[in-house]
MIDREN-573437 format. One record per residue (C-alpha): residue number from 0; residue in one letter; x, y, z. Coordinates in pm, 1 decimal. Example, Ala and Ser with C-alpha at 12.3 -4.5 7.8 and 13.67 -1.06 7.14 Angstrom:
<pts>
0	a	1230.0	-450.0	780.0
1	s	1367.0	-106.0	714.0
</pts>
This chain:
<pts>
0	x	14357.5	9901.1	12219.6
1	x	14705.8	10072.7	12188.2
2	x	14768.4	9867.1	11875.1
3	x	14473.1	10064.8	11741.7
4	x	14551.7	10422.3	11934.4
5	x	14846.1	10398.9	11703.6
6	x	14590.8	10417.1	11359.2
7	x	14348.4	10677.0	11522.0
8	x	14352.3	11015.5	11381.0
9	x	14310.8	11313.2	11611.9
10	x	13898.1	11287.8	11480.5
11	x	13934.6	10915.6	11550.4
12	x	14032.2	10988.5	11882.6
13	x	13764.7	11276.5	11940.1
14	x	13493.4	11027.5	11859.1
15	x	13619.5	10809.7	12102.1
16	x	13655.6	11028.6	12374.3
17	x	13303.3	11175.7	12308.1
18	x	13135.3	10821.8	12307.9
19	x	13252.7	10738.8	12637.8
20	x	13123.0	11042.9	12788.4
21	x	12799.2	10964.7	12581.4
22	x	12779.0	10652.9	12736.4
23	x	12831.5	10760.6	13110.5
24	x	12592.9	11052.2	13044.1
25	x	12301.5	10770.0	12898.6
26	x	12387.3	10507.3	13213.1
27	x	12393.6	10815.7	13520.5
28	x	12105.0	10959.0	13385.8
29	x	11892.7	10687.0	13240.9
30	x	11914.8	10795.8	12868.7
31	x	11900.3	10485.6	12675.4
32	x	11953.0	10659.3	12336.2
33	x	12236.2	10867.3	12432.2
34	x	12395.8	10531.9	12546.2
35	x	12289.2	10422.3	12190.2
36	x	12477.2	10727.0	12048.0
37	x	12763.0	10668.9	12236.4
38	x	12835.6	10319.3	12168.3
39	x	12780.0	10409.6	11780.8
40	x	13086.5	10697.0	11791.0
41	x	13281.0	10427.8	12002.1
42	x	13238.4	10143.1	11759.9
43	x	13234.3	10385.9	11441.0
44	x	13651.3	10440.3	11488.7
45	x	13705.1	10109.4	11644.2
46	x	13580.8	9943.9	11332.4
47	x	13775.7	10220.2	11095.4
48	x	14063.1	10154.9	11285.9
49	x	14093.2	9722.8	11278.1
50	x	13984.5	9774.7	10869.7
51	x	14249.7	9965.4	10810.0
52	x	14511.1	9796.8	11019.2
53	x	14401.0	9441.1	10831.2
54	x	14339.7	9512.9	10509.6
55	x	14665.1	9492.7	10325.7
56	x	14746.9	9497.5	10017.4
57	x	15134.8	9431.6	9847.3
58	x	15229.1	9668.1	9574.5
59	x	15514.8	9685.4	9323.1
60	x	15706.3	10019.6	9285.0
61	x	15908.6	10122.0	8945.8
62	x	16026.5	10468.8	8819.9
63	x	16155.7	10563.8	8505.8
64	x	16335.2	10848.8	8458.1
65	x	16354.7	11028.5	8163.5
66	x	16574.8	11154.6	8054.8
67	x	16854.1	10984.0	8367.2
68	x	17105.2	11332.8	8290.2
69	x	16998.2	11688.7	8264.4
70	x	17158.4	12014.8	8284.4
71	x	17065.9	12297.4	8609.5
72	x	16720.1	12389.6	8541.0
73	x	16634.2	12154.0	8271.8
74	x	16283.1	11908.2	8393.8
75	x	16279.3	11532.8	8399.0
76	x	15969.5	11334.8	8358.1
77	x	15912.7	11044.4	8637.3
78	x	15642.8	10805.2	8564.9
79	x	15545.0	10624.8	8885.5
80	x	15396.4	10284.5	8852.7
81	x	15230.9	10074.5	9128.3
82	x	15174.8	9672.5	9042.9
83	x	14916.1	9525.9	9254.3
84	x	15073.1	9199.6	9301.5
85	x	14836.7	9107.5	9598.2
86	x	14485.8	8882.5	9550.5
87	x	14295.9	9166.6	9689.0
88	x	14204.2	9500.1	9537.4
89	x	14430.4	9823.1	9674.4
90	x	14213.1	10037.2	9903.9
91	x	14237.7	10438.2	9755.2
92	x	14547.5	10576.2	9944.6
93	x	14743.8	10888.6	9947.4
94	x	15119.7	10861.6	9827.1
95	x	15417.4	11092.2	9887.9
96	x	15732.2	11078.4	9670.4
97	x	16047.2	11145.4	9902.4
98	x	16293.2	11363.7	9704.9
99	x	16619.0	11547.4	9773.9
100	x	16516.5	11892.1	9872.4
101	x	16632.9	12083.6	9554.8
102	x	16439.7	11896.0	9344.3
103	x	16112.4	12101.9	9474.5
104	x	15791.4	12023.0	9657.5
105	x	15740.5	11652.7	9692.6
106	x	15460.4	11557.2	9485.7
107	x	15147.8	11409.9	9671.3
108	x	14890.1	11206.9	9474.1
109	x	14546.0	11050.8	9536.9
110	x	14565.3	10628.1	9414.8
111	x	14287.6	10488.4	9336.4
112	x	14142.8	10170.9	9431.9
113	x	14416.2	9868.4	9146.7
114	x	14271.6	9530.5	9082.2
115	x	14481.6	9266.0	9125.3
116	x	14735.7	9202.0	8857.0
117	x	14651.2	9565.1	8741.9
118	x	14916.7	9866.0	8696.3
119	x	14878.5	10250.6	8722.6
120	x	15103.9	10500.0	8665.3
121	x	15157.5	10850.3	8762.6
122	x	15344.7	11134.3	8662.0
123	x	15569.8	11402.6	8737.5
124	x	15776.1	11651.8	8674.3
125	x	16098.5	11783.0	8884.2
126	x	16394.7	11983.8	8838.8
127	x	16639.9	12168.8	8988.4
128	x	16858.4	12506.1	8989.8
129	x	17122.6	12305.8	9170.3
130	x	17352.3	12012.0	8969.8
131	x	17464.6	11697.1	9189.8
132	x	17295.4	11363.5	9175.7
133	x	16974.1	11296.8	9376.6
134	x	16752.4	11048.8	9498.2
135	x	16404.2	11008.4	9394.7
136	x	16226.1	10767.0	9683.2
137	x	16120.4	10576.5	9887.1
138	x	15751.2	10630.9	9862.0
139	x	15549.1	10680.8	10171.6
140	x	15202.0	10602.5	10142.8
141	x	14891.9	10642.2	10403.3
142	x	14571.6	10428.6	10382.9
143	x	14274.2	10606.3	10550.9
144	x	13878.2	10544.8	10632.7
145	x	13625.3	10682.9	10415.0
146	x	13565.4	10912.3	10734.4
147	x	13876.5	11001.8	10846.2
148	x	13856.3	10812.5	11172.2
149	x	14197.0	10586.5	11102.3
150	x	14469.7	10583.9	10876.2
151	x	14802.5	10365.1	10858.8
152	x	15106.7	10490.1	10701.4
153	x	15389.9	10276.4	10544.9
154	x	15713.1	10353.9	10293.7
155	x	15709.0	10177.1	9966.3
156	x	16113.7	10093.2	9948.5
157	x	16270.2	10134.4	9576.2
158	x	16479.3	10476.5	9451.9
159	x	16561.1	10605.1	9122.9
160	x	16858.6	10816.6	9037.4
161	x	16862.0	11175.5	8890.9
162	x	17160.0	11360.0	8778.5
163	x	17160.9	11712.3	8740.6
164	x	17497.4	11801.7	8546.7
165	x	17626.6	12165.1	8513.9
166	x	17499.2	12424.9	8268.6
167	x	17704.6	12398.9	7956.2
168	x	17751.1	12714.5	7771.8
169	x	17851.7	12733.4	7394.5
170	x	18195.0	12890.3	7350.3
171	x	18329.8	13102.4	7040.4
172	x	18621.2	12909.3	6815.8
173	x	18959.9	13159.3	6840.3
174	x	18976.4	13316.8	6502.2
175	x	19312.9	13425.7	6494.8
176	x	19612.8	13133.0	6556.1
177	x	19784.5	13345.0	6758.6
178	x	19553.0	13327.3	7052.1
179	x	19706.4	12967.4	7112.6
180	x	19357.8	12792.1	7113.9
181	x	19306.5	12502.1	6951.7
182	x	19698.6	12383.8	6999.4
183	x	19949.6	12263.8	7225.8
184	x	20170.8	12588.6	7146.7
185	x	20163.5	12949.8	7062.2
186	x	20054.8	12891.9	6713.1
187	x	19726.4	12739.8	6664.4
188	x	19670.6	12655.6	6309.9
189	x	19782.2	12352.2	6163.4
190	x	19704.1	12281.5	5762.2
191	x	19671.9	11955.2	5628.7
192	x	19845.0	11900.0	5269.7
193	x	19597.6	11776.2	5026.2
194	x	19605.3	11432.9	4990.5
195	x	19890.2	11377.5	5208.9
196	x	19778.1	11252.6	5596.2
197	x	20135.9	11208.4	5746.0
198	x	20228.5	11609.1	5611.2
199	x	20111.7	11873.2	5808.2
200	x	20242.7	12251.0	5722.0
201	x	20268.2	12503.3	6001.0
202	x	20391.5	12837.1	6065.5
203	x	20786.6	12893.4	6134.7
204	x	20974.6	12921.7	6441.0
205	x	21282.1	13037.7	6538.0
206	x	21486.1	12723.7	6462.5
207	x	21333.6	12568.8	6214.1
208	x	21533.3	12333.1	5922.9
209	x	21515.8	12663.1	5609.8
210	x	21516.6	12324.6	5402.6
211	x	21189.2	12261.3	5547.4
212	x	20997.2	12582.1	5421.7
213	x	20687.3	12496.0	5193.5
214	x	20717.5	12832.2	4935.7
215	x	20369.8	12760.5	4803.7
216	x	20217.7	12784.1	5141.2
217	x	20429.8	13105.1	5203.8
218	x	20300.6	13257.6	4912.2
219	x	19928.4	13198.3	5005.1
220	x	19941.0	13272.5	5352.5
221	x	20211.7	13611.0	5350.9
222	x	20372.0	13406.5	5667.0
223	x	20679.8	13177.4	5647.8
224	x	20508.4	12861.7	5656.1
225	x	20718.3	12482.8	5718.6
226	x	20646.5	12081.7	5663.1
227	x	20626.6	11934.6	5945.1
228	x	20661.0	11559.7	5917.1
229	x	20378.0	11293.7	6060.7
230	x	20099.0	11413.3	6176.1
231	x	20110.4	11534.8	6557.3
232	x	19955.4	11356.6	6819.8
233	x	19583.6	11422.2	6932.8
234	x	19618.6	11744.5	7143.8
235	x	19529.2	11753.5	7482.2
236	x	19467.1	11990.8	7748.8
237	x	19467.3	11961.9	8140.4
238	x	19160.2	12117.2	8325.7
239	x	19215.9	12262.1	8688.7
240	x	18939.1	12316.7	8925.4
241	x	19025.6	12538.2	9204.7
242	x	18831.1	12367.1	9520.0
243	x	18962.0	12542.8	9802.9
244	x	18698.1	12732.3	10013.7
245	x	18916.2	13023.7	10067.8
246	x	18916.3	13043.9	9743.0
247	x	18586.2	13102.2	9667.5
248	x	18279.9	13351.0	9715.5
249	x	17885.9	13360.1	9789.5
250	x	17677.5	13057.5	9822.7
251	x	17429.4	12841.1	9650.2
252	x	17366.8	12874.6	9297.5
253	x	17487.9	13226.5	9243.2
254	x	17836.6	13182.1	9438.8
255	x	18135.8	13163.3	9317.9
256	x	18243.7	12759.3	9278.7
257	x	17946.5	12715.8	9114.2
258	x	18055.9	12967.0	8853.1
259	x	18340.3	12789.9	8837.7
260	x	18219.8	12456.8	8778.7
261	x	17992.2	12603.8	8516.2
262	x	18312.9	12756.4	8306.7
263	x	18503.6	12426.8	8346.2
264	x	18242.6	12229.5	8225.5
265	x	18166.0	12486.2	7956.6
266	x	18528.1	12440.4	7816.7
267	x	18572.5	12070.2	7858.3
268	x	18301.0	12018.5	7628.2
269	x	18461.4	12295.2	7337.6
270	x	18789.1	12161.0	7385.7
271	x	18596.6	11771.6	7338.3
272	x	18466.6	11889.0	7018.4
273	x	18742.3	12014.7	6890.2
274	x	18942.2	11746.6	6900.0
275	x	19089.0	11759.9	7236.0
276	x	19219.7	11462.7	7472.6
277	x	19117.7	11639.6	7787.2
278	x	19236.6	11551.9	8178.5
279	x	19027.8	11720.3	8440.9
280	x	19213.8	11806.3	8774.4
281	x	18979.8	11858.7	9032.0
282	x	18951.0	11699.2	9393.6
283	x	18706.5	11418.3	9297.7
284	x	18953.8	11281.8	9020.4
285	x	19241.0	11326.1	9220.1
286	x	19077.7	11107.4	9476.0
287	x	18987.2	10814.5	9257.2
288	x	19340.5	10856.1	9005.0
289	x	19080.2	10960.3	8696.8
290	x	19306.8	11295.7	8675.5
291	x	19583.7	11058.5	8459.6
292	x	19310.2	10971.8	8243.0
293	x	19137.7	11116.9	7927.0
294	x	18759.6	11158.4	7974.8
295	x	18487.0	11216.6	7718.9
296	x	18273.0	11501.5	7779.1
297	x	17947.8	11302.7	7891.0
298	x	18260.1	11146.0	8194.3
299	x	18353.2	11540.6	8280.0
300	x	17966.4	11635.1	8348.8
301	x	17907.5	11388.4	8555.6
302	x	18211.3	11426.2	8727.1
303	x	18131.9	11796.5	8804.2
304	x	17783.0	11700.1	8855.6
305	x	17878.8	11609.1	9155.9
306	x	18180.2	11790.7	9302.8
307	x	18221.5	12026.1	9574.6
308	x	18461.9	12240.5	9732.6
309	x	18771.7	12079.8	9966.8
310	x	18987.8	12208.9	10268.8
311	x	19321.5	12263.8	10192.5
312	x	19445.5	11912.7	10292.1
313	x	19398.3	11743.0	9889.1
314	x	19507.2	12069.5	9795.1
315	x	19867.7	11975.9	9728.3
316	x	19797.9	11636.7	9560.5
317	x	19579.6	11837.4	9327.3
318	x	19824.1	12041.2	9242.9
319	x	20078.2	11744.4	9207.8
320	x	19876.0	11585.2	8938.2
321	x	19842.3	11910.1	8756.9
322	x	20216.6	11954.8	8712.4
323	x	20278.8	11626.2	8634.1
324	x	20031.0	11602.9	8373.5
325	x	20141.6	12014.2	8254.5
326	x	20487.9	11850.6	8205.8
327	x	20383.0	11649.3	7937.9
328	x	20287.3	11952.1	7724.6
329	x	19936.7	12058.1	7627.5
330	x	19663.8	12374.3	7659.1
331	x	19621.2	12429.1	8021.3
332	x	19274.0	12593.3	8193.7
333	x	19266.0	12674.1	8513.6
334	x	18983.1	12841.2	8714.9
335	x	19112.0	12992.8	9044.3
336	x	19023.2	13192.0	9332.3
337	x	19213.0	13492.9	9436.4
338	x	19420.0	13344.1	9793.7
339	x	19762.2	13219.7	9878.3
340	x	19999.4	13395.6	9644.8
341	x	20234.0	13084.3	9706.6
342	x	19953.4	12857.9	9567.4
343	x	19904.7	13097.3	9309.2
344	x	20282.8	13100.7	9191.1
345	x	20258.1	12730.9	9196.7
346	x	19936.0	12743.4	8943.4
347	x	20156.0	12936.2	8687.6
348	x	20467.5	12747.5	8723.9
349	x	20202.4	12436.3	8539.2
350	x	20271.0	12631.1	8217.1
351	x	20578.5	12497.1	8041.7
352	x	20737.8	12651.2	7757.5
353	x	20616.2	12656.8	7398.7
354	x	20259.8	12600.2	7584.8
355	x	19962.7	12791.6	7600.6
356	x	19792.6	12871.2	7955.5
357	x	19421.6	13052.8	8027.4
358	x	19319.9	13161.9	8389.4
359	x	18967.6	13246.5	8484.6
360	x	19091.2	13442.8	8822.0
361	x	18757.9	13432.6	9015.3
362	x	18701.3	13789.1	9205.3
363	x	18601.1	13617.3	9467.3
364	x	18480.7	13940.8	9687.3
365	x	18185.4	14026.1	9384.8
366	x	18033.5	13668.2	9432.0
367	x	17954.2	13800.4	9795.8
368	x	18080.3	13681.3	10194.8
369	x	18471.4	13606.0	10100.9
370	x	18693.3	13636.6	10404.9
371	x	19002.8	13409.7	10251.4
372	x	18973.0	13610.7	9939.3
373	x	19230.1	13866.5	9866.3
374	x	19259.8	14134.2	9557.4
375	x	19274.7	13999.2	9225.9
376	x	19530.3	14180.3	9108.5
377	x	19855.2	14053.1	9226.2
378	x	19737.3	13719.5	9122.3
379	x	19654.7	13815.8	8808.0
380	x	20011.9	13980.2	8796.9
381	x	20181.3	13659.7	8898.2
382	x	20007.4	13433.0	8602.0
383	x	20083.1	13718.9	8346.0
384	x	20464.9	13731.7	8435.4
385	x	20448.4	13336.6	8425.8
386	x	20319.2	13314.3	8038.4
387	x	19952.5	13260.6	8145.2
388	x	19652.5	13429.8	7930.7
389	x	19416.4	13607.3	8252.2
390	x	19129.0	13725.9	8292.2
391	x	18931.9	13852.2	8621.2
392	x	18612.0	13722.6	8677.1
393	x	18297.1	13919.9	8876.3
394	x	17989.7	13802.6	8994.1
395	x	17816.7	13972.8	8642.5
396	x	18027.6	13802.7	8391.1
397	x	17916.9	13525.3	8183.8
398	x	18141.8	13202.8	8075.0
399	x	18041.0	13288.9	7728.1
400	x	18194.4	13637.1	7789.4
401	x	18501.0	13558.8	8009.6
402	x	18573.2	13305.5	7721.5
403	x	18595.0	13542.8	7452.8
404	x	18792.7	13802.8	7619.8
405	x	19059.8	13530.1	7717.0
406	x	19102.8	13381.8	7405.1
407	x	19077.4	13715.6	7210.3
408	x	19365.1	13836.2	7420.2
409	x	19726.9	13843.9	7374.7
410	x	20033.5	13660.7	7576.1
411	x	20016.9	13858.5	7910.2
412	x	19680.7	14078.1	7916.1
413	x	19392.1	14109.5	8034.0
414	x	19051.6	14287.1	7972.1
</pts>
């Protein structure tokens, strides 16, 4: 009996209870069909209970996620199939998929009854406003009586994986070469001779071999323009994500970091298709030595998918591998938060000379609770007066935006 007080619902139960007192009543008082009655509401959830509790049935579990990647807010279709792989047919049964909590309500589904050998397949559709990488699964499933005397409940193991990567916004080319973008220096535009792959002509510096001045070039573009022997080497640029919690503003979706993670993902993938070898310096690839590496944009998403703000213990090492990596020459991005002016003056020291350097300088405060947050503007100061491009950041600003303004602007400024 407690084997099946374990399977009895609370109606189960209330049969139970009320055919024992049915039965008492019929025996004391001589009622022979209220004894009847009684025995019929005892044996009605006894029987519910030892069908449901023996008849098993073994099923097969797949999902298929598609697509396995999508960006904040994007859906993903989940087809569920169950495989009766039992000789018996499945009784109908209610099913729960077990998700991470940001991917929504879990969906609940009526299965009907599967012949053996047989396959059905359900789906759905989940999504999220938050990136990171989730688990779809296990499935728990409950088998109950036609009348709702006795039910069993089991988990179906087996767990797909969904990745929600950051939003990606597209990001306006620099149209004039001085803005440094789209080069290791201050000048951005190299032209390639025609015909010639090991030539390249650029614009003169202070320095420069007079022998090596190209006149036709000069001519065309009004600018003293020079040869520049073999073709440089792929450019690259070094990608700095602040993670320090001081550092940062509001919560959820709409704070601060996730802002953050949003721009640097936003510019990995323009500086990707433009030709850029790109590093990305952030806690997570400090931690497993990916920072030394170049990544592919696809690597940087999912690398961001899943990152999250760090005490200030990695914060040196993060730093470490930024210089190390600055002193090799290249575009540097860096998206910061507004504390520790000593961290601060270490961030603009990355920029060595003949480099180019853009700060997104989060204003913390706007993004909402941000006690370790201090004004903007003495940070932004300190960048400027090291060589960096700046521009302040508020809760209302769009990467697309921020973008523009930094790369429209000249050595020093801000909007």
């Amino acid at each position: 009996m407690r084997s099946l007080r374990g399977v009895l619902t609370v109606r189960g139960r209330a049969f139970v209870g009320s055919g024992v007192l049915l039965v008492l009543a019929g025996v004391i008082f001589g009622f022979r069909d209220l004894t009847r009655f009684g025995v019929l509401l005892l044996a009605l959830p006894i029987i519910s209970g030892v069908l449901v509790r023996t008849r098993r049935a073994r099923m097969r579990i797949e999902r298929h996620v598609s697509p396995e990647r999508v960006s904040v807010g994007q859906p993903a279709q989940v087809a569920l199939s169950f495989e009766n792989v039992s000789t018996a047919t499945t009784p109908l049964f209610l099913a729960e998929e077990r998700l991470d909590y940001v991917l929504g309500d879990r969906p609940r589904f009526v299965v009907g009854r599967i012949p053996t050998g047989r396959v059905r397949t359900i789906d759905y559709t989940v999504h999220s406003a938050l990136r990171g990488r989730h688990q779809l699964g296990p499935l728990g499933v409950q088998v109950q009586d036609p009348f709702g005397l006795a039910n069993r409940n089991a988990v179906l193991e087996g767990r797909a994986e969904l990745v929600i990567l950051p939003a990606v916004h597209p990001l306006s080319q620099a149209r004039r070469s001085s803005a440094g973008v789209g080069s290791e220096g201050e000048q951005a535009h190299l032209i390639a001779l025609h015909g010639e792959d090991d030539v390249t002509i650029r614009e003169y510096r202070e320095g420069d071999d007079l022998r090596h001045i190209h006149w036709p070039a000069t001519a065309r573009t009004g600018d003293l323009m020079v040869r520049q022997e073999d073709r440089p080497a792929q450019r690259r640029a070094i990608l700095m994500l602040d993670p320090r919690p001081a550092a940062h503003g509001g919560s959820g979706a709409t704070g601060s970091f996730e802002w953050a993670v949003t721009a640097v993902a936003s510019v990995a993938v323009h500086l990707c298709e433009s030709g850029y070898a790109v590093h990305l310096v952030c806690a997570e690839t400090v931690a497993s030595s990916r920072a030394a590496e170049t990544m592919a944009a696809p690597e940087i998403l999912d690398a961001l998918a899943v990152t999250s703000q760090h005490d200030e213990t990695g914060n040196d090492e993060i730093l470490r591998a930024a210089q190390t990596l600055a002193g090799g020459g290249g575009l540097v991005v860096a998206v910061v938060g507004p504390t520790d002016p000593e961290v601060t003056a270490r961030i603009a020291s990355l920029r060595q000379p003949g480099t180019t350097a853009l700060a997104f300088v989060l204003d913390a405060a706007s993004f909402g609770d941000a006690p370790g947050a201090d004004d903007v503007a003495g940070h932004l100061e300190t960048l400027r007066s090291g060589g960096w491009r700046t521009v302040a950041v508020s809760r209302d600003d769009s990467v697309t935006h921020a973008w523009s303004a930094l790369t429209a602007s000249t050595v020093g400024t801000s909007r």
